[in-house]
Structures are given as C-alpha cells and as structure tokens.
C-alpha positions as CSV (number, residue, x, y, z in Angstrom):
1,X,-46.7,-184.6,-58.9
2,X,-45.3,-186.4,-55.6
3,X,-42.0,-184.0,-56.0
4,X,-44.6,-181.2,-55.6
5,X,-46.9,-182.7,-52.9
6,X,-43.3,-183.4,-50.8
7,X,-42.2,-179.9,-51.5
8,X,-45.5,-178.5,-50.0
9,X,-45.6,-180.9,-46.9
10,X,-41.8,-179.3,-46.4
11,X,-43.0,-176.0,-46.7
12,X,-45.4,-176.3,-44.3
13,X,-43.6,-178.4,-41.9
14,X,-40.9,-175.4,-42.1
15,X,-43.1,-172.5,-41.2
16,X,-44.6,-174.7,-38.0
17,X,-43.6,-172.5,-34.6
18,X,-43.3,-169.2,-37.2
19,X,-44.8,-166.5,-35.7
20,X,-48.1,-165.7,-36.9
21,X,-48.6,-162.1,-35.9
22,X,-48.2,-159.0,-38.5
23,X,-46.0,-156.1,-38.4
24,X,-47.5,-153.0,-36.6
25,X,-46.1,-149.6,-36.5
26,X,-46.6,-147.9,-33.3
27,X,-45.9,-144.0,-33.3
28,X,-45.9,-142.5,-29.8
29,X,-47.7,-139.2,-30.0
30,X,-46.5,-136.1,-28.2
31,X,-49.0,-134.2,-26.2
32,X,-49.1,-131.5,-28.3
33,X,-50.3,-134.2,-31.2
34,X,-52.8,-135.6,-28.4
35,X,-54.0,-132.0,-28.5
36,X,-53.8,-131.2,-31.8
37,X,-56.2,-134.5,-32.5
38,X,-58.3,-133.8,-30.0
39,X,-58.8,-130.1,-31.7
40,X,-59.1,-132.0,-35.3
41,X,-62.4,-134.1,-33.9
42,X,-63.6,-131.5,-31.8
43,X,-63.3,-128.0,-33.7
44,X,-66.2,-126.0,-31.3
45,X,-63.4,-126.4,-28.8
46,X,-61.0,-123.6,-29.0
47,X,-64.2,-121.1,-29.7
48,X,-65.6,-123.0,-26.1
49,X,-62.4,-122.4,-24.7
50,X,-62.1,-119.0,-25.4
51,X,-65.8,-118.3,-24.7
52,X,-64.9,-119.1,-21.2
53,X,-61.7,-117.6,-20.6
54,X,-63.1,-114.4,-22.0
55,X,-66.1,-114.6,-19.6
56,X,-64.0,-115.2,-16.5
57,X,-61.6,-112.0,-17.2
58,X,-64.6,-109.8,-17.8
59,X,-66.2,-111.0,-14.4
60,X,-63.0,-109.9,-12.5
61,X,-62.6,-107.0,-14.4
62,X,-66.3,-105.6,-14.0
63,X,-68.8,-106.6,-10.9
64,X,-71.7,-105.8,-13.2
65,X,-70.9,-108.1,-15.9
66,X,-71.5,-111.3,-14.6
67,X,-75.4,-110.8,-14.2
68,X,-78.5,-112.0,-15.6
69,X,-79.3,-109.1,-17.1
70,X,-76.0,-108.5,-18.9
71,X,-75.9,-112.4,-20.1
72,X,-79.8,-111.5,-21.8
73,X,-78.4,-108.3,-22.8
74,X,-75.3,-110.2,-25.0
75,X,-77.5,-112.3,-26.5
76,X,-80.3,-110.4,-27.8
77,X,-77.5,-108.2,-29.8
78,X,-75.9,-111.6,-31.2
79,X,-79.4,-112.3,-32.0
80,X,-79.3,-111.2,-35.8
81,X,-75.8,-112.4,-36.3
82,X,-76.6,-115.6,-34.8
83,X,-79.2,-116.3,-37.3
84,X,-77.4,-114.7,-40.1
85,X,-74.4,-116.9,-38.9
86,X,-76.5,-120.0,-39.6
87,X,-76.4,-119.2,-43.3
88,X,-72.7,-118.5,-43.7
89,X,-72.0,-121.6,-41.6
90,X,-73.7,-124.1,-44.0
91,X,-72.9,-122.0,-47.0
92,X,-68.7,-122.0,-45.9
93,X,-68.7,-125.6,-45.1
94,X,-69.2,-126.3,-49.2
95,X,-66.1,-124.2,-49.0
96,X,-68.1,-121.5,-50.4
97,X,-68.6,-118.0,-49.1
98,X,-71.6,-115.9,-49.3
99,X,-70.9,-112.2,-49.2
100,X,-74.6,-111.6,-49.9
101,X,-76.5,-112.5,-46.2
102,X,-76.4,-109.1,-44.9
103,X,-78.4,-107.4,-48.3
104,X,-80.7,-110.6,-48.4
105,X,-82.0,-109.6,-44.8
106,X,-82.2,-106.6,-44.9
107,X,-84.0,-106.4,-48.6
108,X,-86.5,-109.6,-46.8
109,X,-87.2,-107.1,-44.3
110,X,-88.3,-103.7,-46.5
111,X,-90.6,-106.3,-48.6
112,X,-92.5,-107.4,-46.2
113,X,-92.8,-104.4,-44.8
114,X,-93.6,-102.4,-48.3
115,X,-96.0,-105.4,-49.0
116,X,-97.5,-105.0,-45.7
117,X,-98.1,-101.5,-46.2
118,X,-98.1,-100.3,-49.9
119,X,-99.9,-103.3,-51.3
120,X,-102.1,-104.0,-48.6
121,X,-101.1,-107.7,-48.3
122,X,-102.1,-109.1,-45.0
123,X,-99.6,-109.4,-42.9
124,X,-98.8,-112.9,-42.1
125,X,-98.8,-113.4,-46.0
126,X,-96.2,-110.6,-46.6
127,X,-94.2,-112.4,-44.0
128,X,-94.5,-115.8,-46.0
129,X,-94.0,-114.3,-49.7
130,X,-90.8,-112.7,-47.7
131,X,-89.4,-115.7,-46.4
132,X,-90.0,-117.4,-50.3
133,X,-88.6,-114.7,-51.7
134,X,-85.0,-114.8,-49.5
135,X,-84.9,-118.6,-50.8
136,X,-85.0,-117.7,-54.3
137,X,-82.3,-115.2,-53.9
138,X,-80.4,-117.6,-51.7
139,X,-81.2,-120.3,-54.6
140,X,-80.1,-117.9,-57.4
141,X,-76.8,-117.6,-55.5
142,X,-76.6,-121.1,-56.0
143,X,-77.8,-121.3,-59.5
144,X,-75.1,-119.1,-60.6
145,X,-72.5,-120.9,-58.8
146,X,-73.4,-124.9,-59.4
147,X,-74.1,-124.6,-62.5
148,X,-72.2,-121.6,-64.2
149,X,-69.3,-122.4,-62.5
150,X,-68.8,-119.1,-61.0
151,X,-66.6,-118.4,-57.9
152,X,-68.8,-118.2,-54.3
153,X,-66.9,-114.8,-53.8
154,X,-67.5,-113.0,-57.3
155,X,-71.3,-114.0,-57.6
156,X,-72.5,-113.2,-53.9
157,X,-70.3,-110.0,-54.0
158,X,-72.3,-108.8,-57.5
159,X,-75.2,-109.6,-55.9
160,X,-74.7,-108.1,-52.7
161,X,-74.7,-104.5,-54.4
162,X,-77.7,-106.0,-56.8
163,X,-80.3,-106.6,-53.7
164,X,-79.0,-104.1,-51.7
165,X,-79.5,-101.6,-54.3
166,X,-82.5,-103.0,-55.2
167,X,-83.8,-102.6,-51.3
168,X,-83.6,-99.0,-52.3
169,X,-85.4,-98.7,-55.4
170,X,-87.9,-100.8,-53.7
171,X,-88.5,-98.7,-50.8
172,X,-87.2,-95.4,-52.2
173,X,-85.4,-95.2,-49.4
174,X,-88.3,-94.8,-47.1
175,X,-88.7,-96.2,-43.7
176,X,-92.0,-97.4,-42.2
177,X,-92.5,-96.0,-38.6
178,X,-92.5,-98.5,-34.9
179,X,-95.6,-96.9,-34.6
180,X,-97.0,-97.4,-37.7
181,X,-95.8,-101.4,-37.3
182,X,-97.5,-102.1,-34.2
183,X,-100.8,-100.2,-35.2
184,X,-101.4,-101.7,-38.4
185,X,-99.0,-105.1,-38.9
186,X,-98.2,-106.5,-35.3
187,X,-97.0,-109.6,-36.7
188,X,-94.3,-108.2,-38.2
189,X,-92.6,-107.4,-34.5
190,X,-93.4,-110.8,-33.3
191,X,-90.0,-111.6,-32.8
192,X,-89.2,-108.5,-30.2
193,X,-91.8,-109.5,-27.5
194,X,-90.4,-110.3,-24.7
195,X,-91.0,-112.5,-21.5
196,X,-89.4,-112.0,-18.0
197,X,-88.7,-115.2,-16.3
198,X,-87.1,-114.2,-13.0
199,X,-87.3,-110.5,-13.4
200,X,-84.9,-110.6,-16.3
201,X,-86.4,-109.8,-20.2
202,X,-85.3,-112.1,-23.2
203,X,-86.9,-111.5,-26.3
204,X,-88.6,-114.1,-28.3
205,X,-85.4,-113.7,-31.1
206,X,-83.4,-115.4,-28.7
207,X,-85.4,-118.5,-28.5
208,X,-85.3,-118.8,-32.4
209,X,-81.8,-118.4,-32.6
210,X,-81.2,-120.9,-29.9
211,X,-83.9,-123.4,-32.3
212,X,-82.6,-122.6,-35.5
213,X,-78.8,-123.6,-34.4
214,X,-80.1,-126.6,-32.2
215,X,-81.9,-127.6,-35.5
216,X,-79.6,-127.2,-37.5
217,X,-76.6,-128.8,-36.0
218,X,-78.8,-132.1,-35.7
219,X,-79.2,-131.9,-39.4
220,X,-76.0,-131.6,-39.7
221,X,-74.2,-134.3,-37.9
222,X,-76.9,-136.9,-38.0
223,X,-78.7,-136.9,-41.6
224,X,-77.7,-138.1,-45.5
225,X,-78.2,-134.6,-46.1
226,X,-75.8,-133.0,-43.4
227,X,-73.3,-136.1,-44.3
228,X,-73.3,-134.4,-48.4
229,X,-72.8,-130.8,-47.2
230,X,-69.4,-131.9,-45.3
231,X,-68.3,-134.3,-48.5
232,X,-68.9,-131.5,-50.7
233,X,-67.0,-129.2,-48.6
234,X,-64.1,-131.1,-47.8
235,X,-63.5,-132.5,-51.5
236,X,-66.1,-131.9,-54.1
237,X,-64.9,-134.3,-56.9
238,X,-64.8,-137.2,-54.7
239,X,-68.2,-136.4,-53.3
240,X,-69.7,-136.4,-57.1
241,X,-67.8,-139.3,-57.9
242,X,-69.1,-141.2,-54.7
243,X,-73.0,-140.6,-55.9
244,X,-73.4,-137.4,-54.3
245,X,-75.1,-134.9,-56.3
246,X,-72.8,-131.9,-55.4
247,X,-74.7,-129.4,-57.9
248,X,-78.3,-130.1,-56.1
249,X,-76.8,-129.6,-52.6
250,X,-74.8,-126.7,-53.4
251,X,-78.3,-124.8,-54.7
252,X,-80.0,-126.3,-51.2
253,X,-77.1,-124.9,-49.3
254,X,-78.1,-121.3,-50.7
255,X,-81.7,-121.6,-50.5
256,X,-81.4,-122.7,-47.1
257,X,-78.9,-119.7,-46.3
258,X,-81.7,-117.3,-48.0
259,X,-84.6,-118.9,-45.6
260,X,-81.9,-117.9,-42.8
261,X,-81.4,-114.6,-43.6
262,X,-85.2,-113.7,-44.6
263,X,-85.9,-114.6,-41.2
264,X,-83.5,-112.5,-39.8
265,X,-85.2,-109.8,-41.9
266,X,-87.8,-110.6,-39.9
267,X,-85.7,-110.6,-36.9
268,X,-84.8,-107.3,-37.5
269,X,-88.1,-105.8,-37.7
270,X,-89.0,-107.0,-34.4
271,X,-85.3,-106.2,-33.0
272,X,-85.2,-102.8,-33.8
273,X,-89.2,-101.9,-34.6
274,X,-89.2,-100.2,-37.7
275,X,-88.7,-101.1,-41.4
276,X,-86.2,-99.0,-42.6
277,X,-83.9,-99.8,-46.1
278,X,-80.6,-98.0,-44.3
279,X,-80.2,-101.0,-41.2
280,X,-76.4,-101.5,-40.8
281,X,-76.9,-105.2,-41.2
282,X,-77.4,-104.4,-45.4
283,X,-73.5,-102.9,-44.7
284,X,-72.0,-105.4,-41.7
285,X,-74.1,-108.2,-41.9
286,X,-71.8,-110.4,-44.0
287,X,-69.0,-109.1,-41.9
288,X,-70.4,-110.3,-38.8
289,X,-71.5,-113.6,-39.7
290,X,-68.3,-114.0,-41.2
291,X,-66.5,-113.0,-38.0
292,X,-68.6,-115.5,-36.3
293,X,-67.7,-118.4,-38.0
294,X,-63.9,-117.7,-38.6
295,X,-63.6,-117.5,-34.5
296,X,-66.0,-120.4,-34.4
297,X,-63.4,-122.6,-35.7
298,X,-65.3,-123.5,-39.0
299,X,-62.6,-124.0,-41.5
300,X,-62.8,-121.3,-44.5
301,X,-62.0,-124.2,-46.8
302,X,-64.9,-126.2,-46.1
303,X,-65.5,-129.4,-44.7
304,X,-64.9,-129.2,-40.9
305,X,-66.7,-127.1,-38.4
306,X,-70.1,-127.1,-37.0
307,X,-72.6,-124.6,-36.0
308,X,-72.0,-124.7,-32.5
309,X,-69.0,-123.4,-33.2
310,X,-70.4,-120.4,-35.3
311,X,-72.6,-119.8,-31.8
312,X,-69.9,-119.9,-29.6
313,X,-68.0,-117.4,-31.7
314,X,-70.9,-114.8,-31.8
315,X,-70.8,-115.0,-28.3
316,X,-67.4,-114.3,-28.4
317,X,-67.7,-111.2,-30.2
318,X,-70.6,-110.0,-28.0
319,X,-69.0,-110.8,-24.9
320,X,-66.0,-108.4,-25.8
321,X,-67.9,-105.7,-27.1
322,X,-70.2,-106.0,-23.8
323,X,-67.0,-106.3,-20.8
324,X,-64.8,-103.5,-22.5
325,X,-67.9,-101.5,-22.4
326,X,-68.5,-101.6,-19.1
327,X,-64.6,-101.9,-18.5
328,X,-65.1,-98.1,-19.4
329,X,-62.0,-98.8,-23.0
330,X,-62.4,-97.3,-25.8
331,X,-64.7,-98.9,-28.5
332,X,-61.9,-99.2,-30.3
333,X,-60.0,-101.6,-28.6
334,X,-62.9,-104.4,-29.4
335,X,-62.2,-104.1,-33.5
336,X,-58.6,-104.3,-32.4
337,X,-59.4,-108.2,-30.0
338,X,-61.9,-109.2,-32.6
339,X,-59.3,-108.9,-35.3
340,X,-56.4,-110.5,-33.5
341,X,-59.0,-113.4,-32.5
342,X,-60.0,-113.6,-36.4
343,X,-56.1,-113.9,-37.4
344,X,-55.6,-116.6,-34.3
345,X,-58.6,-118.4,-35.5
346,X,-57.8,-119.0,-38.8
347,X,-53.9,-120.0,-37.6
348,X,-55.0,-122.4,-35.0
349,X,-57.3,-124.0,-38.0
350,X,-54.1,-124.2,-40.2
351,X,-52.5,-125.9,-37.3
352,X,-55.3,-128.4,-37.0
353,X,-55.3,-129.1,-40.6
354,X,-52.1,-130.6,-40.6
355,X,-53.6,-133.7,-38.9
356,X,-55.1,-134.5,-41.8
357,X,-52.2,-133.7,-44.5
C-alpha cells in the first residue's frame, strides 16, 4: 500500500511544469471556403445577389424599367406564384415535391365560384368551404405519402391530372363572367382592388403575398414547428428517432401547402376577374413555383432554404421577363435565362452542400 501511495506522489511530482493545454487543430480556410460558408448559413444570398445584379443591368439597359410603376407592375404578376411558391417551399424542405399546387388553385377557384353561383352559397361561405377544401386535398397529398409510403413525385403527379380533371367535370368547362363576379359575388375579387399611394396602383394580392411569406418565414426559423419541418427535411430517420413525429408534420406540411394554394385560387379570381376552369396556372403553376424555389436557393433535397429565398427567386423570374420586354428581345430568350439560372441554382447548391459532407 505505501509502494502505491509513493508511486502516485512520483507520478504527480513528474507531470508538475507539464503543459496543461490540449491539442487543437487549426485549418486555415481559403476565401473561397470563407465564401462557400457564408453561402451554407445564409442560402437567400445568391438569389439576393442575383436579384440585384439583374435589376442593375435592366436599369441601364432600359430608362423605363427602373420606375414605380414597373417595380408594382413585377410584383402583381409574381403575385400568384409568390403565394403558390409558399406551398412548394414548405412542402420541398421535407424533401418532398408537390407537383399538384397549380390544379389545387385553380380547382379552389372554379368551386367557389360554382358554389357561389350554381348552389347559391353566400359568398363569403363559398370562399371558406374553398379554402377547407384545398387543405383536405393538400392533406390527402400527405395522407398518401406519410402513411402509404408513397413517393412525393408519383402521388402529387396522379393527383395533379385527378383535380385538374375533376376542375372540369365540375365546371363543365364553363367560365363565370368579370361581370357576372362583381354584380353578384364581389367578395370573390377582393384580392384585385387596388390602392394608389403616390400615383402608383398595387393590388391588395401584393400585400398578402408580402404577409403570407413574412409569416411564414417567422414560423419557420423561430417555432418547434418550423424547427421539425427542417429535421424532417434534412434527415427523416434521425428526426423520428429524436421524438419528432415526422408522419404528423409531413400531413401538416401538405395541408398547409393546400391552404396556400386555395388562396391563390382566390387570388386568381381577383387577379384576372373571372372564374374560368382553363387558367394557365392549372398547366404552369407547379412549374413556376418550382422555378421559384430552385433559383431561391432552397435545396431540392430538403432541409436548407427559406422562404425568403423562394421570394427573391420569383422576383428573379419577373424581373427578366419584365427588362427583356421592354429591352424589345424575343420572349424567348427569358425561357432560355430562366433555365440557365435553374441549372446554376441547383450547381451552386451542390457546391454549398459540400460544407456539410
């Protein structure tokens, strides 16, 4: 027992003057990994950054573009795709992908209109069974895909063609008049009023879409909630495994996207008047909000990104199509940019992912 209390008193004795500090490893980051970090915490930026650039050559280029009027102009056309771009952004940061937003709005739209008008429904209520009614097919979306299993892409492509056809047999293909709208269901145009601060009209869609991704992007980076829809996204298992009840959030995330695009719908009516079954948005709408969020840096395999983003990119998009219009190029040339921006986006995100690899 002594030998052992001696050898200990030694050892102690022996390490006095040691240094007491732990190995570190330093690695000196290029500024190209300074950047590509900086990208990786901040993923609105390179949408931002183009946003700007793209504004700034269109102001040289045209004297007429940098005006009030032109800046209201852009953003009551991105006001559809903005909102429908609120859907896809929460739906592909699960890493999901909903092919479906476009026929969801558009379907929203002819049933509140038809309920409106064929049923008699008061108004206000056919706007309120039509927004309930976009959540269940936004929640059956999400049904199919939580608990059945079944790829994002398959599901929301089958029911694309299900509610879009079904937006025909509902209506028979019938569109209800502007005229008829104002005179008998004003309500349903709400969102096209107008007001003119300064001489310069911006419809009341603008405002909403400017709510909904202010909203939303709080919700997002600052609740429980917001906190599960990134986890699920960026790796599902571990987000069960860690509590999170990945089934449940995945059916909110699509019932949340069919609120969006029901009030879109509604967007639409007031956007463009009438109620008509053959709107283009049935056709692009998944398209564009699509578009929107590839250039708006959210990452197509879920779990980085915000909404923000999603805004700046369908700015982007209306931006171009507005400057090479008044540029005098051929229509053309703005599927041609759009697509090269797409293909960029998508390779700057792979960049950016490598930070995390």
């Amino acid at each position: 027992m002594a030998n052992q209390t001696g050898a200990s008193s030694s050892f102690e004795e022996g390490l006095k003057g040691a240094s007491e500090s732990v190995a570190e490893f330093h690695e000196e980051k290029s500024l190209v990994k300074k950047v590509q970090h900086w990208l990786h915490k901040t993923p609105s930026a390179v949408p931002m950054i183009v946003l700007l650039a793209s504004v700034i050559v269109f102001a040289l280029l045209s004297d007429n573009f940098f005006r009030a009027t032109t800046m209201s102009t852009i953003l009551q056309q991105i006001a559809i795709v903005g909102i429908l771009g609120c859907a896809q952004t929460i739906v592909v940061l699960t890493a999901g992908i909903d092919l479906s937003v476009g026929a969801i709005a558009v379907f929203c739209s002819v049933l509140m209109g038809q309920m409106a008008f064929t049923f008699g429904i008061p108004a206000p209520l056919a706007i309120v069974l039509g927004l309930a009614l976009g959540t269940a097919m936004g929640a059956f979306n999400g049904f199919l895909i939580s608990r059945l299993k079944l790829p994002p892409f398959i599901v929301t492509l089958g029911t694309w063609q299900i509610y879009l056809s079904a937006n025909f047999i509902f209506s028979r293909n019938e569109t209800i008049r502007s005229q008829d709208v104002a005179e008998n269901a004003p309500s349903l145009q709400f969102w096209g009023q107008s007001i003119d601060p300064f001489g310069v009209k911006v419809l009341y869609a603008v405002f909403l879409m400017i709510a909904l991704v202010a909203v939303l992007s709080y919700v997002l980076r600052h609740t429980a909630w917001g906190r599960h829809v990134y986890a699920v996204g960026d790796d599902q298992e571990a987000a069960q495994l860690a509590g999170v009840q990945t089934s449940r959030i995945v059916i909110q995330v699509y019932a949340l996207a069919g609120l969006f695009c029901a009030i879109a719908g509604w967007v639409m009516i007031g956007r463009f008047g009438s109620v008509s079954p053959t709107a283009s948005t049935g056709q692009l709408g998944n398209i564009q909000s699509i578009t929107a969020v590839v250039i708006g840096g959210i990452s197509l395999f879920g779990g980085r990104g915000s909404v923000i983003g999603m805004f700046f990119g369908a700015l982007i998009v209306g931006v171009f199509e507005m400057g090479l219009r008044l540029v005098g190029t051929d229509p053309q040339w703005t599927f041609f940019l759009i697509g090269a921006l797409i293909i960029f986006a998508v390779a700057v995100d792979q960049w950016i992912r490598k930070v995390s690899s």
